[in-house]
N, C-alpha and C positions, 0 to 999 in steps of 0.2 A: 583164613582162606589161603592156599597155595597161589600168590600171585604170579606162577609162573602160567598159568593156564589164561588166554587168552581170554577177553567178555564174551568173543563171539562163539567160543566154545564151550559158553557153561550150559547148563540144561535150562536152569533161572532165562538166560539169554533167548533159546531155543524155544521155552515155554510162550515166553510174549510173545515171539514173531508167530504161534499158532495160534495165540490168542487174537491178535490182527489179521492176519489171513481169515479169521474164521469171525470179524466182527460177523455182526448180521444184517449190520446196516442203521440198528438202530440210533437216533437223534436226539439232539436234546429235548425236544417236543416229547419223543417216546419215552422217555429213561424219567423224565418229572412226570409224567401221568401214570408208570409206574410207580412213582414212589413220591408221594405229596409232600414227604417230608426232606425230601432232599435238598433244598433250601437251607435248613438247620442244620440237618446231620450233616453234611460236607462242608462241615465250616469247623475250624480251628481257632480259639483263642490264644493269643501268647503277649505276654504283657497287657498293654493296652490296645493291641493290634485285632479286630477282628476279621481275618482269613476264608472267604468265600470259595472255595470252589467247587462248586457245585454245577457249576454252567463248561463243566471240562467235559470232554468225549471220552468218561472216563464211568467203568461198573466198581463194583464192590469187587470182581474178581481182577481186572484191570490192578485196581491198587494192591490188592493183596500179591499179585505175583510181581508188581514193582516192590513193592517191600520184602519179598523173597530174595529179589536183587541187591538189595540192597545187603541184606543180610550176607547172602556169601558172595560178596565184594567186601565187603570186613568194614563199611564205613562206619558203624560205632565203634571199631577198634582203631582206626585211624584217627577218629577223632577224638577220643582218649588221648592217643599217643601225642596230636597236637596240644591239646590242655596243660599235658605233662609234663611240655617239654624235651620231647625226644625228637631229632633232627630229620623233620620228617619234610624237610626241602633236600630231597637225595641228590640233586643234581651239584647244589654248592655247601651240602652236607654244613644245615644253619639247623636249629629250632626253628620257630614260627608261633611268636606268641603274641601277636599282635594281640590276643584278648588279653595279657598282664597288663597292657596300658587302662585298664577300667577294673583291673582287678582291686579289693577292699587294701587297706592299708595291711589287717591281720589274714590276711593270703598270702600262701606260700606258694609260690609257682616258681620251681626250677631251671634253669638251663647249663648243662654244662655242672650241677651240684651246689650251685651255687643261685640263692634263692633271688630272684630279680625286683621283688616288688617294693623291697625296701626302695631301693634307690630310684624306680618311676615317681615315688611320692618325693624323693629330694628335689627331682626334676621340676613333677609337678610344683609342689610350693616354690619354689623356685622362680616356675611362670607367674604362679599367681602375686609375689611379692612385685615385680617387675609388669604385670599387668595394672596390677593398683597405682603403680604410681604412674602412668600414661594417665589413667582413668580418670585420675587425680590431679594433672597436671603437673606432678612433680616432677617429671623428668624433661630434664630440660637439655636443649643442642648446647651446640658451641657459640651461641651469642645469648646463652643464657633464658632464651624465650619456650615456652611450653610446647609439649610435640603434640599436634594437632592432626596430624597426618601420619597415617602409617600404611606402605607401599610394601607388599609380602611380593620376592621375585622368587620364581619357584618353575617348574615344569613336571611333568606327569602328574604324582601322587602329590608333590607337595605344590602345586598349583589347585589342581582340579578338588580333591578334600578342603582344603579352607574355602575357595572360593563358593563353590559349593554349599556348605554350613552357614557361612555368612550371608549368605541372600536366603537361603529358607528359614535363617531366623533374624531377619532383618528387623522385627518389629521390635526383639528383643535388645539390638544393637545401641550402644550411646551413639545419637547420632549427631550429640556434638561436634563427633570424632568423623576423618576422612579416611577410608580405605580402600586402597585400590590393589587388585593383581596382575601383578605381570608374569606371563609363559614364555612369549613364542620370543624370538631372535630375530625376527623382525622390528627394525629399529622405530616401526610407526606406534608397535604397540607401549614401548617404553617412553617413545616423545608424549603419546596420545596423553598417558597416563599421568606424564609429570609437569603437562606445558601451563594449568592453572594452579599449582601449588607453587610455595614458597620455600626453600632448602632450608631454612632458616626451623621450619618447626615440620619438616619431614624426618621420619624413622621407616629406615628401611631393615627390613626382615629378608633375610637370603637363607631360602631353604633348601639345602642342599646336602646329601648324606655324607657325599666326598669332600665336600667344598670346591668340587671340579668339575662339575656337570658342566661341559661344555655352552649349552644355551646361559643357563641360572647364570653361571658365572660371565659368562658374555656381559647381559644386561648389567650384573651387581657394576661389573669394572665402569661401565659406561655409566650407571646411576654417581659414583663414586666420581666420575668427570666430571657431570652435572654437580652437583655437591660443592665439591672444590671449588668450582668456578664458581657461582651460586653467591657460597661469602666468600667469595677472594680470601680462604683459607688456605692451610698446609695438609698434609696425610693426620698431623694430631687432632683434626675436626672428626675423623671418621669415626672414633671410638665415639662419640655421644652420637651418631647418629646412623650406623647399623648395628646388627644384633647378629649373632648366626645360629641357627637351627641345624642342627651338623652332629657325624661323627668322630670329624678329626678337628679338634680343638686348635693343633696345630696350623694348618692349611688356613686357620679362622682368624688366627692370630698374625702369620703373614699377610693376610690382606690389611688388615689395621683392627680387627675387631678385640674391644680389650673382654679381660676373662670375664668379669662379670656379665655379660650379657653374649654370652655363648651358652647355648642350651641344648643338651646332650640326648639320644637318642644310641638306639642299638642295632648292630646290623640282624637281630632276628625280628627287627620290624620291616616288611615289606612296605614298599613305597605307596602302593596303591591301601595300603594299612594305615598310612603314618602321622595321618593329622588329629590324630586320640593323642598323638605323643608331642615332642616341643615343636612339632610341624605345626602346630593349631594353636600356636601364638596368636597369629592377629586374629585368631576367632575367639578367644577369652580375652585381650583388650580389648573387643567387640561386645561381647555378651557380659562379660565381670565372669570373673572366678568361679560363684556360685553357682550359677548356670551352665557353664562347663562341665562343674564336676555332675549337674544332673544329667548332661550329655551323656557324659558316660556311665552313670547309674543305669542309664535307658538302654545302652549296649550290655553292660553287663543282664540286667535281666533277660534279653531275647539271649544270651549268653547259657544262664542259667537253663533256660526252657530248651535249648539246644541240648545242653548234656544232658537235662531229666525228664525231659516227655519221651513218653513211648513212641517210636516209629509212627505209629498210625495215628497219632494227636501229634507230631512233633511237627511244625510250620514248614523247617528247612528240609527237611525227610521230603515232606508231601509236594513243594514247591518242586525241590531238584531233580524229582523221580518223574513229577509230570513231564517236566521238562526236557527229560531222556528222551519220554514214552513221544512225543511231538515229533522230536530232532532224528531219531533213528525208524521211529515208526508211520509216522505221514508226511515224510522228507520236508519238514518244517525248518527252512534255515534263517530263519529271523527271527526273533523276541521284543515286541515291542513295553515301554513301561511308560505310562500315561499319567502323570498325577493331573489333578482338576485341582492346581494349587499353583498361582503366578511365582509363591516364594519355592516352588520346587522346581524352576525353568531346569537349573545343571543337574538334576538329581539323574535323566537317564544320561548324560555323557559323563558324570561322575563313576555310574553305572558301569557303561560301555567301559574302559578301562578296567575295573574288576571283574566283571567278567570277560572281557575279549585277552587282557595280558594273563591273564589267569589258565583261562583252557583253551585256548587259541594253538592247542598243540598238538601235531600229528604221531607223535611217538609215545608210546606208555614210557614209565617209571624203569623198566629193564632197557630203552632203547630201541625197541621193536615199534613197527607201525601200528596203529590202533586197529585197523581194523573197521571201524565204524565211523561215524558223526559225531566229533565233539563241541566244542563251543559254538553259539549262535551268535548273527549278528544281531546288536543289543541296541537299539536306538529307539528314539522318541522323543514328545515334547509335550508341555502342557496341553491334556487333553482338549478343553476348550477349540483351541488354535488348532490340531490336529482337525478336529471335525470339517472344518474347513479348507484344510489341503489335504492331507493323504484318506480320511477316513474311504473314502470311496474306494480304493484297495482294497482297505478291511475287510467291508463291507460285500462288492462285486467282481473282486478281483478273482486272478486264479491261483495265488498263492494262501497258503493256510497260515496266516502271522498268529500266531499267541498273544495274548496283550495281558498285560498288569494293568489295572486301576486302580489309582490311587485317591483317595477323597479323605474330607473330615465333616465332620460333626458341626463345626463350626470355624468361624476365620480365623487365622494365626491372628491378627491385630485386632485390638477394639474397634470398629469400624462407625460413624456417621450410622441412624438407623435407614434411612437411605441406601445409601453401600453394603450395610449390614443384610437388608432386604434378599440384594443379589444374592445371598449366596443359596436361598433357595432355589434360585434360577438354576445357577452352576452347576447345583446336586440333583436336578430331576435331570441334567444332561447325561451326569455321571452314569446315573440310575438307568437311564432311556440307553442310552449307547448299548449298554452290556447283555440287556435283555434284546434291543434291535439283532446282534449279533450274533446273538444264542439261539435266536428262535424264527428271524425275518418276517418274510411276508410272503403270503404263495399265491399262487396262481387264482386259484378258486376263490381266496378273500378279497384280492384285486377286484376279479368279476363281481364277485358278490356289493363293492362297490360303485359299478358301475363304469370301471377301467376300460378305456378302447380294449379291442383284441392286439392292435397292432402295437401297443405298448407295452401289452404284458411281458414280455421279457426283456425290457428292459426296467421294468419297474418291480420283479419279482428280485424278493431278498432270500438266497438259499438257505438262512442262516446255521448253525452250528459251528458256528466259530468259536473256538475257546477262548475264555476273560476267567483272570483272578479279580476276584474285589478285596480290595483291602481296605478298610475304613478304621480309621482312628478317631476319638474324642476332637483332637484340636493338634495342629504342628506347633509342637512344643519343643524345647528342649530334650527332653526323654524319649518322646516320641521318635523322633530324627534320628535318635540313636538306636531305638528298636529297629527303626525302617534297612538304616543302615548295617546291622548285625545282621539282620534275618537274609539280605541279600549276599552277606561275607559267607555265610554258612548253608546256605542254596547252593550257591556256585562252590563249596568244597564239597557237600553233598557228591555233586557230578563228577568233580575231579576225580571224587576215590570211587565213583562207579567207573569212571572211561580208564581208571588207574592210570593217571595221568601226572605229571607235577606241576599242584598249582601255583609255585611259587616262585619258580624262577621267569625268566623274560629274555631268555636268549636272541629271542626274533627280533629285539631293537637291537641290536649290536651292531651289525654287519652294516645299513647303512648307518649308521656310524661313522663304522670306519671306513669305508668308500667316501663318505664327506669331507674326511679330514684328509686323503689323497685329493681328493678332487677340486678343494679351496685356492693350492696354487697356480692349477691350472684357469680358472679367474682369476685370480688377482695378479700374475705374473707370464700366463699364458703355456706353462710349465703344469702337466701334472706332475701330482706324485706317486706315480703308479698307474697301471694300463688303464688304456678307456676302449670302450668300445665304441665303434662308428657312429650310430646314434646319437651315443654321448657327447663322443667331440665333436660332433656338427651343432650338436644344440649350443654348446659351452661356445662355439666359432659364434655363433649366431648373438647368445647372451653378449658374447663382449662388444660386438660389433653396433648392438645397440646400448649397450649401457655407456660403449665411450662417444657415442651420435651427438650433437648437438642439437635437441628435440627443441621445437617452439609450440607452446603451448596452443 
């Protein structure tokens, strides 16, 4: 395709918006009494995933002129070119091969001519010999006692991926072992985390690509205080007890980390990518080795299914095109993602980050404004819990949210049969929500109940609300990594429809660098750089009670 032509200029573009203007009105009520089998037929398998959407505001012609769209916007030629290897982050002119980190050992994937996968498996065994001995107790601090504790200090991508991982497959975790993460730079969240452990058999992990992330490295220094003090130790205690997850070895070594336990990553891994890579340390001393590498078996396959299913069977195709047809065509600016799984609480703010740092961008790939609607906002939480606070929105509101559901077949842990019971409970919710949503309740079946009149609108459900179902076997290891691929490859699906670049993260910059002017004027009462009125009355304010003599 000539990307110089704008989306809103193609005819593909032109065709939907006539296909909308000219819905007819019909429901999802009308579109399954149509077609009984639509249940089935609008459902995709890919791996172990089976893919429902059936219950979308969506015809046979509907999809076919989204995969029109798709076609000349070039996204199977774009997505070649990412597989490939070709620097298809234009902005800081990188590759983008976050899928080499699950690639087989005899894969050859390129960047720059020079074939990368060898040296991910150096990496990987790498972690895994270093994982075994945590796992094992062999690695031991500076007073010689076993590391029992491991504290992964990270932010964005290398925060939110392990953290994430670790709690959806907690069942699988040695839970001999202690792991905690820390983000934010706020100092409560780094005391919270370290005020019932012992330094003595704590390992901390600093994930950090630079070894300079401002926050990460904040905490590491302060963890590294604690430490010192801890065993009334020197700087030679540090090497047994951090590790660095980095791409400057160097940077890694200045803080006191010795070589052997510096684990190396590449700048063609995005961060919101990166815990497949030595970012997901504490989550293979968490799970062991073995389970790891079927993490990533499980992304390589929705991998797999990504480059060889046709458009119209293809999971990421059909997911990112709905996704469009919502966001630009029934001013849909939200995406909700719901698993009915307590071990998938972070999975949408995991979310939220790959897609919001992802397409969250007003300019195409030339510079130019888009033109349309790109990235939604991505939020959510264990459906369950959901039902309970926001579902009434969903449900009565006047905005049209899209929602993902997520279920299983069965519970991540061996459960008590007791507990085991529940989880048919859980899953006729799953099941009851999606269809309440799709199809509500009308006026006339109210009546036909025996409903006052004067309630009926407030009891009447309009439903046709869109829901994916997603239902898998069990959150497994592999699993988790399908879940996770098939949403990496959604959200580029859309980038290379809105021709957008999903790789870069310009928009955290800036306050950035406004924070680091703005730090002297706290602490010294001096900025470093203009403020505006606003600001320097709040910053007057901040000091004014931070130096108060507060009584409790």
């Amino acid at each position: 395709m000539n990307r110089d032509a704008r989306l809103s200029e193609l005819p593909a573009w032109a065709a939907l918006r006539r296909h909308r203007e000219q819905w007819d009105g019909a429901g999802l009520s009308e579109l399954f009494a149509a077609d009984p089998r639509r249940g089935t037929t609008f459902a995709v398998r890919a791996g172990d995933l089976h893919i429902d959407y059936s219950k979308h505001l969506c015809t046979r012609e509907t999809l076919g002129l989204l995969l029109d769209l798709a076609a000349v916007t070039g996204v199977a030629p774009l997505r070649d070119a990412m597989f490939g290897g070709e620097e298809v982050n234009v902005t800081e002119g990188r590759a983008v091969l976050h899928t080499a980190l699950r690639a087989p050992r005899d894969c050859v994937v390129e960047a720059g001519g020079v074939n990368v996968v060898p040296s991910v498996h150096a990496v990987l065994d790498h972690m895994a010999a270093f994982a075994g001995k945590v796992r094992a107790g062999r690695l031991t601090g500076h007073t010689g006692e076993p590391i029992r504790n491991v504290v992964n200090i990270g932010i964005g991508g290398s925060d939110l991926g392990p953290a994430m991982a670790y709690e959806a497959l907690r069942p699988y975790t040695a839970r001999e072992l202690t792991f905690r993460f820390v983000s934010n730079i706020d100092g409560s969240d780094l005391y919270d985390a370290l005020r019932d452990l012992r330094p003595a058999e704590t390992l901390f992990l600093v994930a950090s690509k630079s070894f300079a992330t401002l926050e990460t490295m904040t905490n590491a220094v302060a963890a590294r205080d604690w430490l010192l003090s801890g065993l009334g130790a020197g700087q030679e205690a540090v090497a047994r007890h951090f590790a660095a997850l980095t791409t400057s070895a160097r940077n890694a070594a200045e803080f006191g980390v010795g070589k052997d336990q510096v684990f190396e990553f590449w700048d063609w891994v995005g961060g919101r990518y990166s815990f497949e890579s030595a970012i997901g340390m504490s989550l293979m001393i968490a799970i062991g080795p073995e389970l790891f590498t079927e993490l990533l078996a499980g992304l390589r396959t929705m991998d797999e299914h990504f480059l060889t299913a046709p458009p119209e069977a293809n999971a990421p195709f059909l997911l990112g095109l709905l996704g469009i047809w919502y966001g630009e065509f029934f001013d849909a600016q939200s995406h909700a993602v719901l698993p009915y799984s307590s071990h998938l609480a972070k999975f949408p703010e995991y979310l939220q980050q790959l897609d919001m740092e992802s397409n969250g961008k007003s300019v195409d790939r030339q510079g130019r404004p888009v033109g349309c609607r790109t990235g939604p906002v991505v939020w959510g939480t264990p459906g369950i819990n959901g039902q309970h606070a926001y579902f009434q929105l969903l449900h009565q509101g006047t905005m049209l949210v899209p929602a993902d559901f997520i279920g299983f077949a069965r519970p991540a842990a061996d459960l008590p049969p007791a507990m085991a019971a529940q989880h048919d409970v859980l899953m006729a919710n799953f099941f009851a929500q999606t269809q309440a949503l799709a199809f509500g309740k009308s006026e006339s079946e109210l009546r036909s109940e025996g409903e006052a009149e004067a309630l009926l609108p407030h009891r009447t459900f309009r439903g046709d609300r869109p829901t994916t179902t997603v239902l898998a076997p069990r959150l497994t290891p592999s699993v988790l990594g399908q879940l996770i691929a098939l949403y990496e490859h959604k959200v580029f699906v859309q980038g290379a429809v809105w021709n957008i670049d999903s790789f870069d993260q310009w928009g955290v910059e800036l306050g950035k660098e406004l924070a680091k002017c703005l730090e002297p004027a706290l602490t010294r009462g001096t900025p470093g750089g203009p403020v505006d009125g606003s600001t320097a009355a709040l910053i007057a304010r901040y000091r004014a009670w931070a130096s108060a003599d507060w009584k409790r």
